[in-house]
TORMAR-701424 format. One line per field, with one value per residue (C-alpha): residue number from 1; y, z, x. Coordinates in Angstrom, 3 decimals, decimal comma, padded with zeros to 6 digits, m for minus. Example, Ala and Ser with C-alpha at 12.3 -4.5 7.8 and 13.67 -1.06 7.14 Angstrom:
residues 2
resi	c(1 | 2)
yy	c(m004,500 | m001,060)
zz	c(007,800 | 007,140)
xx	c(012,300 | 013,670)
//
This chain:
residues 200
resi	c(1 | 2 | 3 | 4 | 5 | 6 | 7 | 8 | 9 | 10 | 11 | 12 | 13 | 14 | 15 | 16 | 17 | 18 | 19 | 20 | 21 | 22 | 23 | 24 | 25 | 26 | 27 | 28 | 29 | 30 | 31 | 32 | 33 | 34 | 35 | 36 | 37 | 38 | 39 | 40 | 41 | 42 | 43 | 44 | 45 | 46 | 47 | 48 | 49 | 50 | 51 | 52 | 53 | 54 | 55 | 56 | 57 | 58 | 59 | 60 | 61 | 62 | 63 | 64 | 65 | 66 | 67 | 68 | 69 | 70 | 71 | 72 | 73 | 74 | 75 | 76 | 77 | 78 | 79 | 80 | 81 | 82 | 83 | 84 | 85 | 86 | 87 | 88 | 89 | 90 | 91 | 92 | 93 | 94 | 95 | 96 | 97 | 98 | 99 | 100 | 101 | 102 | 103 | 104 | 105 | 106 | 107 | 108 | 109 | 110 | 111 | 112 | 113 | 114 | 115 | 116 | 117 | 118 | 119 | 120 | 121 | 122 | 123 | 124 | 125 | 126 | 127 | 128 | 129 | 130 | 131 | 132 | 133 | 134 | 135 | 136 | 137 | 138 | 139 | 140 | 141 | 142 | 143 | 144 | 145 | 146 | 147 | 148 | 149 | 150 | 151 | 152 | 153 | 154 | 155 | 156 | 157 | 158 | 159 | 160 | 161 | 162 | 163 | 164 | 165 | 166 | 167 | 168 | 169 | 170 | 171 | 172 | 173 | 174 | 175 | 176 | 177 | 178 | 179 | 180 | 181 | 182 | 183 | 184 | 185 | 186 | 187 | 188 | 189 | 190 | 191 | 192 | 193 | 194 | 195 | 196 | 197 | 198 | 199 | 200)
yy	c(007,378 | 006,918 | 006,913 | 004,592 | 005,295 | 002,280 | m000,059 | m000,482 | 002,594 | 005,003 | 008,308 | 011,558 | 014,483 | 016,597 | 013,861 | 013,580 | 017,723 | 017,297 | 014,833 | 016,800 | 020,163 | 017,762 | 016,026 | 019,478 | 020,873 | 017,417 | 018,223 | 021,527 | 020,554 | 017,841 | 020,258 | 022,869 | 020,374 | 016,366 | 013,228 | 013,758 | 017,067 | 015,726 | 015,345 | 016,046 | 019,575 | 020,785 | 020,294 | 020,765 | 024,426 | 024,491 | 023,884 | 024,885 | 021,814 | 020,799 | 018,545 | 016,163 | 016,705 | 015,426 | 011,856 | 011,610 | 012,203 | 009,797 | 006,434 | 007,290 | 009,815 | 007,130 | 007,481 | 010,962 | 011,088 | 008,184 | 010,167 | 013,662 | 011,589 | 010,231 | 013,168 | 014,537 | 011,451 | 011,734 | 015,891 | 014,851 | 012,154 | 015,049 | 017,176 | 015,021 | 014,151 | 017,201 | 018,202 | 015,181 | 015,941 | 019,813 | 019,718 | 017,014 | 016,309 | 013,278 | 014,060 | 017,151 | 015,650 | 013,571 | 016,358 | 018,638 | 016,023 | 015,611 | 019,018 | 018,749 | 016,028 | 018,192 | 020,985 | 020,389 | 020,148 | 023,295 | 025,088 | 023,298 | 022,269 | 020,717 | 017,695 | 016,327 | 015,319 | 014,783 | 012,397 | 010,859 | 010,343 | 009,175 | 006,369 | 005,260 | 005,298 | 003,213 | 000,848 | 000,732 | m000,477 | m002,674 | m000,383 | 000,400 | 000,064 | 003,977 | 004,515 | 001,628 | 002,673 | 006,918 | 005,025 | 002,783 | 005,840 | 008,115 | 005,111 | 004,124 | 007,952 | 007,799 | 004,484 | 005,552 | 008,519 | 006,741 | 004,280 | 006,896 | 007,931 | 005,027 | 004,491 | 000,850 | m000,740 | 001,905 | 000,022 | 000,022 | 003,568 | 004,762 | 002,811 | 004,268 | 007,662 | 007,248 | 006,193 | 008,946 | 012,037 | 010,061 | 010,513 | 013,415 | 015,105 | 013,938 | 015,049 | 018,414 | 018,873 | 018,620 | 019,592 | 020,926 | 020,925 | 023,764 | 023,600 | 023,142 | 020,423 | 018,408 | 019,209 | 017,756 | 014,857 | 014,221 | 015,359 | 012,359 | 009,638 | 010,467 | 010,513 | 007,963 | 004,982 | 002,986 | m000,739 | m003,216 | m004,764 | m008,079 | m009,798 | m008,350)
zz	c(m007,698 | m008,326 | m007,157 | m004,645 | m004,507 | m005,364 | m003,691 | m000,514 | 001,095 | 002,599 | 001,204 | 002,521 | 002,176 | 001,067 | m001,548 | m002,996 | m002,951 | m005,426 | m007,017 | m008,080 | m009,300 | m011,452 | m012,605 | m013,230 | m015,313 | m017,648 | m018,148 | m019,498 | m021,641 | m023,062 | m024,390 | m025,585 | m027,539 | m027,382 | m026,261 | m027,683 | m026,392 | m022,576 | m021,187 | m017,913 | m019,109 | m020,557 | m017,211 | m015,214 | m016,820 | m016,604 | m012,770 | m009,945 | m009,461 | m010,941 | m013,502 | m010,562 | m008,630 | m011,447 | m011,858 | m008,133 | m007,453 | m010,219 | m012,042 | m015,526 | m017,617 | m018,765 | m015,823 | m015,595 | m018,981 | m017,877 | m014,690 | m016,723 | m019,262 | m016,599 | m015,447 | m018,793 | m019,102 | m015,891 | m016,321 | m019,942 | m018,549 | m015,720 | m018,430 | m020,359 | m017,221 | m016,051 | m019,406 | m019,130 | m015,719 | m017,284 | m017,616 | m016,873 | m020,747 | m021,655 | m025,450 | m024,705 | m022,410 | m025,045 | m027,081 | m024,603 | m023,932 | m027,370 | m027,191 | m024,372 | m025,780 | m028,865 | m027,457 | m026,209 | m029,515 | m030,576 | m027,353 | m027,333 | m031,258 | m029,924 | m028,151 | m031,066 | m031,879 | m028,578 | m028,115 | m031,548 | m030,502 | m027,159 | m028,568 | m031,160 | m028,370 | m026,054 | m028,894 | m029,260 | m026,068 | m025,531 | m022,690 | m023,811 | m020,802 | m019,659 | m023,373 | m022,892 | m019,651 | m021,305 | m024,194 | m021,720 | m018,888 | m021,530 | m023,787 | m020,505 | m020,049 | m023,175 | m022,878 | m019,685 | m020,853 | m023,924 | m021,297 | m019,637 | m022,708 | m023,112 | m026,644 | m028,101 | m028,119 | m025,341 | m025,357 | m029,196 | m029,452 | m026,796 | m028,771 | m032,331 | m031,036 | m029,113 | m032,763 | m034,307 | m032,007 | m032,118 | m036,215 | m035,892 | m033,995 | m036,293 | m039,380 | m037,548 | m037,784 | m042,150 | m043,373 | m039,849 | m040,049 | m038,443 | m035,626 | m036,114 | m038,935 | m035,858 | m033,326 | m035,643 | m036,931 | m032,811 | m032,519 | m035,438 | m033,443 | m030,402 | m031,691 | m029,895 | m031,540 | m030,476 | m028,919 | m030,668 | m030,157 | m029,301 | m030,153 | m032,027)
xx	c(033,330 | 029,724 | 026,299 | 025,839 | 021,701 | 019,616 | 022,256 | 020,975 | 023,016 | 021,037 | 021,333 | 021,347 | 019,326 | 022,063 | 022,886 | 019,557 | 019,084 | 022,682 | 021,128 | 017,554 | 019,994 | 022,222 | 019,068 | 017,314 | 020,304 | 020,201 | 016,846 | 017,020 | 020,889 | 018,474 | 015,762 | 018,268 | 021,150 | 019,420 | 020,487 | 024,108 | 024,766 | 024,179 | 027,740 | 028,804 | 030,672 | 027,242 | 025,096 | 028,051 | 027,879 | 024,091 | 024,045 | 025,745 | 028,116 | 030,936 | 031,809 | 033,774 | 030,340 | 028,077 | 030,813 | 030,301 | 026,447 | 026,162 | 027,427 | 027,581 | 025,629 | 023,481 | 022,296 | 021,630 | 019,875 | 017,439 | 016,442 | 015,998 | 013,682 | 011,689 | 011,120 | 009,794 | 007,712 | 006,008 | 005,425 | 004,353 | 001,892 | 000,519 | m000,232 | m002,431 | m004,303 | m004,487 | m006,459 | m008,491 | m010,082 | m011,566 | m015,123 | m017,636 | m018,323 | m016,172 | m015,826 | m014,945 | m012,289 | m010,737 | m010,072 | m008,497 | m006,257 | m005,748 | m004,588 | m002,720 | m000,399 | 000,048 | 000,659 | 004,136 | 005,561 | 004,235 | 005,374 | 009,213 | 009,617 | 012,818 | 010,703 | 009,676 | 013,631 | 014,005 | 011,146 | 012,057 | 015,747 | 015,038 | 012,676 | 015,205 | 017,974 | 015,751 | 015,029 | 018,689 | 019,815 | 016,656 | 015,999 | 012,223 | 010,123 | 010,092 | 008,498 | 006,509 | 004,775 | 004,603 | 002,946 | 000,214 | 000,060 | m001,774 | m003,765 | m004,965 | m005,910 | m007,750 | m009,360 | m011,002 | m013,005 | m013,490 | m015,574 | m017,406 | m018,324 | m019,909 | m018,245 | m017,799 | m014,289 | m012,699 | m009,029 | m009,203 | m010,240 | m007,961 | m005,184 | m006,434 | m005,895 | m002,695 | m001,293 | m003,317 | m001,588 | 001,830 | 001,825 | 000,065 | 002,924 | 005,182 | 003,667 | 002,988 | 006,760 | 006,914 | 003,184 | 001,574 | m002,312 | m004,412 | m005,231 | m009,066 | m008,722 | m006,722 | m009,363 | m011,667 | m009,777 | m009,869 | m013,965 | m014,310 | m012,305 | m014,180 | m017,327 | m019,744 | m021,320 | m023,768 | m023,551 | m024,155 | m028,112 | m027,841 | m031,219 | m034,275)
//
């Protein structure tokens, strides 16, 4: 028996609460062993239902690993905003969220292969549109203090540097960079330039 939520039933509080401690669990088994090692034994063990609970609460585990990823999305996504909206000085802004989208690979080095695996997987199933909406959440993040900044080309700046911290977190993982040369490599994309003058 599966989850009957998003069928029209109405759900209970209780179910929901079971539902939030299963989804929990997934979300740390997914940190500690990936994708693959998110079966219904492992966050069966890591909460405090069983594994019959987890088949019932829920459909499939396909289902369970979407809803734990969303939630990392959407915590991911707060963080970067949250590191946006320090200060009044929008270049500085742009690189403390810069910072703040780097800096959960540093503090979990496990997200990297999780984020890597999770985008191949989504690929995969042509189920993309959670990594699609991550991907436009924080370049429209980017592209908006860009604009205050009053910086030429906002979307394709805030687009350059989405690309730029996506490789960069990558690269982090095989020939990692100081931390200053990154902040700077940042500092240089956000630099303001001026409009073009139209006229003499």
């Amino acid at each position: 028996m599966g989850s009957t939520a998003g069928r029209g039933e109405r759900v209970s509080p209780n179910h929901l609460e079971k539902q939030r401690q299963i989804v929990e669990a997934a979300k740390g088994v997914i940190v500690r062993d990936g994708l693959a090692g998110c079966t219904a034994r492992a966050v069966a063990d890591a909460s405090p239902l069983t594994k019959s609970a987890i088949h019932y609460y829920f459909a499939d585990m396909d289902e369970i690993v979407e809803a734990a990823m969303a939630s990392h999305i959407a915590a991911f996504v707060d963080r970067v905003r949250a590191a946006a909206e320090v200060g009044d000085d929008p270049h500085q802004q742009l690189v403390a969220a810069a910072d703040g989208y780097l800096a959960i690979f540093v503090e979990i080095p496990t997200s990297l292969v999780l984020w890597t695996e999770y985008w191949i997987d989504a690929v995969r199933r042509g189920r993309t549109a959670p990594v699609e909406q991550m991907y436009a959440d924080v370049t429209d993040i980017f592209t908006g203090l860009f604009r205050v900044a009053g910086v030429s080309g906002p979307g394709r700046r805030g687009q350059a540097l989405m690309s730029f911290l996506i490789g960069t977190a990558l690269q982090q993982a095989v020939a990692p960079l100081a931390a200053a040369d990154v902040r700077a490599q940042v500092a240089d994309l956000c630099r303001a330039d001026p409009e073009p003058r139209v006229g003499p």
